[in-house]
C-alpha positions in Angstrom: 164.9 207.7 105.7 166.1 206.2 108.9 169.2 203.3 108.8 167.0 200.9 110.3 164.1 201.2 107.7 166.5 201.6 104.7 168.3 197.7 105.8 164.4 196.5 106.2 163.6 197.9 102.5 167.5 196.4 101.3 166.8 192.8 102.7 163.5 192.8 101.5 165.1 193.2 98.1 167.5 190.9 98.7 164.8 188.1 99.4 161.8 189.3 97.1 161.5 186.0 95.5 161.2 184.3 98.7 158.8 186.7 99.9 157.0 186.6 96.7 156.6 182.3 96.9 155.5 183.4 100.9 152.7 185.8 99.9 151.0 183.4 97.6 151.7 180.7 100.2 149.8 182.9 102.7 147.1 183.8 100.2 146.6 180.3 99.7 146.0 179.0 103.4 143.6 182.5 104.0 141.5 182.0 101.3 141.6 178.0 102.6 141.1 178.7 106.0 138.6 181.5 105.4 137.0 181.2 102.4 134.0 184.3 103.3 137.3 186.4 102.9 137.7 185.5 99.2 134.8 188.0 98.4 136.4 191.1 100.4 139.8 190.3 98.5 138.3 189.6 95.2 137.2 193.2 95.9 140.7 194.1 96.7 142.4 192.7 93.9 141.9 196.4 91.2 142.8 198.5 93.9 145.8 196.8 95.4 147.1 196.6 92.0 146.8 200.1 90.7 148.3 201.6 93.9 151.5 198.5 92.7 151.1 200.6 89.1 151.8 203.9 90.6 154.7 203.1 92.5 156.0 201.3 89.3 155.0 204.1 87.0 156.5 206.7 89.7 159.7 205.5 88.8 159.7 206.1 85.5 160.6 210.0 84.9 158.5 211.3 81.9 161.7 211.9 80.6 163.0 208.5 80.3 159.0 208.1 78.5 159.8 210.1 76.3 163.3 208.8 75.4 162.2 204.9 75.6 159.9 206.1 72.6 163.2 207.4 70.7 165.1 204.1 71.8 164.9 202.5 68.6 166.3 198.9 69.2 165.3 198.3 72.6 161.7 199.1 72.2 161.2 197.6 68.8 162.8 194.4 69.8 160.3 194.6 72.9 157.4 195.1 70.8 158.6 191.9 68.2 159.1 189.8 71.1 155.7 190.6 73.1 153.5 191.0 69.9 155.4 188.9 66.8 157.8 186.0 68.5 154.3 185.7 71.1 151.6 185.0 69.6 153.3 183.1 66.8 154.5 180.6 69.8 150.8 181.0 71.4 149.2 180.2 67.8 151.7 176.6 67.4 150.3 175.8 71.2 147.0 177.0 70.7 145.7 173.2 68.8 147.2 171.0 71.5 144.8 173.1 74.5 142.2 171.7 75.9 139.2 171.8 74.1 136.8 174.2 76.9 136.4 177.5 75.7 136.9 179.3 78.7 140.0 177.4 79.7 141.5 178.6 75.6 140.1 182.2 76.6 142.2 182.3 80.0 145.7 180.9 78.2 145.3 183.3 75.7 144.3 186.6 77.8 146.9 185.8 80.3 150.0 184.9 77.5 149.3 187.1 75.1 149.7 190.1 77.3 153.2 191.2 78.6 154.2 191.9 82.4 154.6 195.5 83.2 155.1 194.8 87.2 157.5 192.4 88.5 159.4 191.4 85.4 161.2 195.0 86.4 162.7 193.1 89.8 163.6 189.8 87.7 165.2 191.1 84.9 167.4 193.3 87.8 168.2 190.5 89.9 169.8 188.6 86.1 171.7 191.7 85.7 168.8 192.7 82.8 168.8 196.9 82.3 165.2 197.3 84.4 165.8 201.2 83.6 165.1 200.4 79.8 162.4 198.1 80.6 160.6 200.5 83.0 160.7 203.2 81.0 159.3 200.6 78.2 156.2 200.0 80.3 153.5 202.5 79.6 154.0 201.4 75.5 153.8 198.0 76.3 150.9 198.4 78.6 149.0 200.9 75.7 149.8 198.2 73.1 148.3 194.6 74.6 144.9 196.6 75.6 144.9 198.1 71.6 145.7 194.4 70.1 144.5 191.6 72.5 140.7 192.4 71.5 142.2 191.7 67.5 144.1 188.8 69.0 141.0 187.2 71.0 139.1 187.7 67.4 142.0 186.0 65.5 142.2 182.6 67.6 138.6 182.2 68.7 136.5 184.3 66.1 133.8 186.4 66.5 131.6 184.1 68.3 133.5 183.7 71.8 135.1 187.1 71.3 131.8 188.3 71.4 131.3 187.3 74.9 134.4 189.6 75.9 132.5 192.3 76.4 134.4 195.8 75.9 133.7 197.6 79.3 135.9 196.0 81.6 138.8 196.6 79.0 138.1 200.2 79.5 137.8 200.3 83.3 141.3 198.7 83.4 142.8 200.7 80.7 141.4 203.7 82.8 141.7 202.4 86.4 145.2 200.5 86.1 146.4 202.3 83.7 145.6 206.1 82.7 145.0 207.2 86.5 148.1 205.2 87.8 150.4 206.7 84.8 148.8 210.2 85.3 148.8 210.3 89.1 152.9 209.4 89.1 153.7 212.1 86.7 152.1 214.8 88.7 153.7 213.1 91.9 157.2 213.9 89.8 156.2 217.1 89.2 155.7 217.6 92.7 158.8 216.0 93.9 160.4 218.6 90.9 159.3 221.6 93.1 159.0 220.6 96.5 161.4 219.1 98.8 158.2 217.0 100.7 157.5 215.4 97.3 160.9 214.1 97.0 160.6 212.7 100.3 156.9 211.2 99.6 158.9 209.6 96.1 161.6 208.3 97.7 159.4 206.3 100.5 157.0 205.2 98.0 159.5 203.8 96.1 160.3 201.7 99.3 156.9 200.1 99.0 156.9 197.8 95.5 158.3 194.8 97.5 155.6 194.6 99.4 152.9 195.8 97.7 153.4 193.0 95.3 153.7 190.5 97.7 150.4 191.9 98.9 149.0 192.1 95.6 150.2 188.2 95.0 148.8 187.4 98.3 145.2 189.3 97.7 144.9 187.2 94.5 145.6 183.8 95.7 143.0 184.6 98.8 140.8 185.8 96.4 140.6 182.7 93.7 141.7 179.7 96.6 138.1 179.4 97.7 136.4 179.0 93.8 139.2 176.4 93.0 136.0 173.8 93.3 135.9 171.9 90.5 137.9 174.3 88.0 140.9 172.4 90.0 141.6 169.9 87.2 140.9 172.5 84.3 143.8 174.7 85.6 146.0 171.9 86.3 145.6 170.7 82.3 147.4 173.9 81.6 150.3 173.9 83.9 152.4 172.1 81.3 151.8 174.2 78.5 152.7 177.0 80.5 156.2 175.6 81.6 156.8 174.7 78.3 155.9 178.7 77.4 158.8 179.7 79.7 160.9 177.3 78.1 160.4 178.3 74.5 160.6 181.8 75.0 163.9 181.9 76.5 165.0 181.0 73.4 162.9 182.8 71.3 164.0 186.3 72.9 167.5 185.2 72.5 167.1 185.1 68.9 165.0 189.0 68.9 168.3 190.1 70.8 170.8 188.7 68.1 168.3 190.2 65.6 168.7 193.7 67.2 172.4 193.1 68.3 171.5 194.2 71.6 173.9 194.2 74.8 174.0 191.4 77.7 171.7 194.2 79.9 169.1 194.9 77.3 169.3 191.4 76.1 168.0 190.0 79.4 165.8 192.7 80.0 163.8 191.4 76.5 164.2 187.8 77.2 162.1 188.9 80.7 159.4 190.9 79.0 159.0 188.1 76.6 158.6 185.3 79.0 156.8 187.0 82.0 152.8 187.7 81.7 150.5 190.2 82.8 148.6 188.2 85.1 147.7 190.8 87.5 146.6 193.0 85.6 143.9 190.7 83.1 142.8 188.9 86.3 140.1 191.9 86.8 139.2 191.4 82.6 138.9 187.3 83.6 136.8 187.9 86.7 134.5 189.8 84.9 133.8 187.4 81.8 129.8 185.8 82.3 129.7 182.7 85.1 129.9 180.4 82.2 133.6 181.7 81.5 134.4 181.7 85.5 137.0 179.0 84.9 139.1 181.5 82.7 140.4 183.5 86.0 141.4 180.0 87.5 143.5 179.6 84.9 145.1 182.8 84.5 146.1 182.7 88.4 147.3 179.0 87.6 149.9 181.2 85.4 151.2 183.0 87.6 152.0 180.2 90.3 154.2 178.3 87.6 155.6 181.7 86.4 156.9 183.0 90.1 158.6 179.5 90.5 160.0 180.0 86.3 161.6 183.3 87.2 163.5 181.6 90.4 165.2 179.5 87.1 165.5 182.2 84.9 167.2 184.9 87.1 170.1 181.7 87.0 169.8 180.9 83.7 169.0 184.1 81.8 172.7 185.2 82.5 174.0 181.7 81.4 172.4 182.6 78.2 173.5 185.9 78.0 176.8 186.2 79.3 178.2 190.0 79.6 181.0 190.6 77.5 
C-alpha cells in the first residue's frame, strides 16, 4: 500500500469519531435538503451494511472463531452482560416508556440486541482487547436473532409479537449475517493461498472507517425525511436511552469483577454491553406494517445519543477500569 494512502487510512482512525458525528451530520442535511433521496438510501441501507459486515467479519480469522468459542470467561461474561445484566435493566425501564406500542417495539428491538460493528473501534480507542471482542462477534450476532423473538414475546406478549412477522428476521440473519460471515472466510482462505488475496485483505481492511461513516450517513439520509410527526415520539425516548448508557457502565463493571477479568477484556464487555445493534435491526424496524413505522424512528434516535455516549465512554471506560 502506498505511504500516502496508508497516512489517509491512519488519520482517518485517528479521527473516526469525528467523522462518524460528520457522516450523520451530512446524512441529516441530504435527506433535509433532498428528501426524494430518502427512498434510494432507504434502499441502500442492507447493502451498505453487509459489505460493513464483511470487512468486520474479514478480520476475524476462523481460527480466532473457533478459539473465542473455547474462551471461557470472556465470552460467557459477554453473553451475561448482553443477554442477563440487559434485559433485566431493559425490563426495570420497560414500565416508565411511553405507552405507544410501536415506540416500546423500537426500544426494545434496538436495546436488547448487542453491537457487532463499531463497538470494535470504541472499545480500541479505551484501550478495550477489540481482538476478543471481534472474534466474539459471529456468537453474539447468532444469539440476539435466536432470543430477541422470545424476548419481544416476553415484554409485549403474543399479541404485538405477532405483528413481527418472521421473514425479515430471516433475510437479515441470511443477508447480514450468513453471506457476510461465509464470504470473509473464503476471502481468508484465499488470502491463505494467494498472494493477490492478501493484498485484496489488507486494502479492505482499510475500508471499515469509511464504510461506517457511509453506512451512518445512508441511514440518517434515509429516515431525516419521515421524521414528520414521529419527531416528538423519538425525542420521548432520548432520556431513557442516556440513562441506558449510564446504567450499563456500571452494570458491565460488575460482570467483569464477576469473571475477574483484565483491564483489556474488562472494557471490551463494558462496550458490548452498552453499545446496540442499531444498524443492523433498522432493516427488521423498516419492515414492521405502516402502523409500527414510528419503531425505525426510534431505533435511529438510538443511535444519535449512542455515537455522542461513546465520545464519553472511550474517557471514562478507562477511568473505570484502570490497567494494572
Amino acid at each position: 500500500m502506498p505511504q500516502e494512502h496508508q497516512g489517509l487510512v491512519a488519520k482517518l482512525e485517528r479521527h473516526q469519531v469525528a467523522v462518524y458525528v460528520g457522516a450523520l451530520a451530512a446524512g441529516a442535511v441530504i435527506g433535509r435538503a433532498a428528501p426524494a433521496a430518502g427512498t434510494g438510501a432507504e434502499h441502500a441501507i442492507t447493502p451498505v451494511l453487509a459489505v460493513l459486515l464483511y470487512v468486520t467479519f474479514l478480520q476475524v480469522p476462523a481460527a480466532d472463531l473457533a478459539r473465542s468459542l473455547r474462551s471461557g470467561r470472556f465470552l460467557a461474561a459477554a453473553l451475561v452482560v448482553n443477554f442477563v445484566a440487559v434485559p433485566l435493566v431493559v425490563a426495570a425501564m420497560f414500565a416508565f416508556l411511553p405507552a405507544d406500542r410501536a415506540v416500546r417495539l423500537g426500544v426494545l428491538l434496538v436495546l436488547l440486541t448487542p453491537c457487532v460493528d463499531y463497538v470494535i473501534v470504541f472499545s480500541g480507542l479505551a484501550g478495550g482487547s477489540s481482538r476478543r471482542l471481534l472474534a466474539a462477534t459471529p456468537v453474539l450476532l447468532v444469539a440476539q436473532m435466536v432470543l430477541l423473538p422470545g424476548f419481544l414475546w416476553l415484554f409485549l406478549g403474543p399479541d404485538l409479537a405477532e405483528a413481527v412477522e418472521a421473514g425479515p428476521f430471516v433475510e437479515a440473519f441470511a443477508v447480514l449475517i450468513a453471506a457476510p460471515l461465509a464470504l470473509a472466510w473464503l476471502t481468508q482462505a484465499w488470502a491463505s493461498r494467494r498472494p493477490a488475496g492478501r493484498a485484496f485483505t489488507a486494502a479492505a481492511g482499510t475500508t471499515a472507517v469509511p464504510l461506517m461513516a457511509a453506512t451512518l450517513l445512508t441511514v440518517v439520509a434515509s429516515q431525516v425525511p419521515e421524521l414528520g410527526g414521529g419527531l416528538a415520539a423519538a425525542a420521548r425516548v432520548v432520556p431513557f436511552y442516556v440513562l441506558f448508557l449510564v446504567v450499563m457502565a456500571f452494570m458491565g463493571l460488575a460482570v467483569v469483577r464477576l469473571f475477574g477479568l483484565d483491564a483489556p477484556a474488562g472494557r471490551a464487555i463494558v462496550f458490548t454491553g452498552a453499545t446496540r445493534n442499531s444498524l443492523v435491526v433498522l432493516p427488521l424496524a423498516l419492515a414492521l406494517p405502516d402502523t409500527l413505522a414510528v419503531a425505525a424512528l426510534v431505533v435511529l434516535t438510538q443511535t444519535l445519543v449512542e455515537v455522542i455516549g461513546m465520545v464519553v465512554y472511550v474517557r471514562a471506560v478507562p477511568l473505570l477500569l484502570p490497567a494494572r
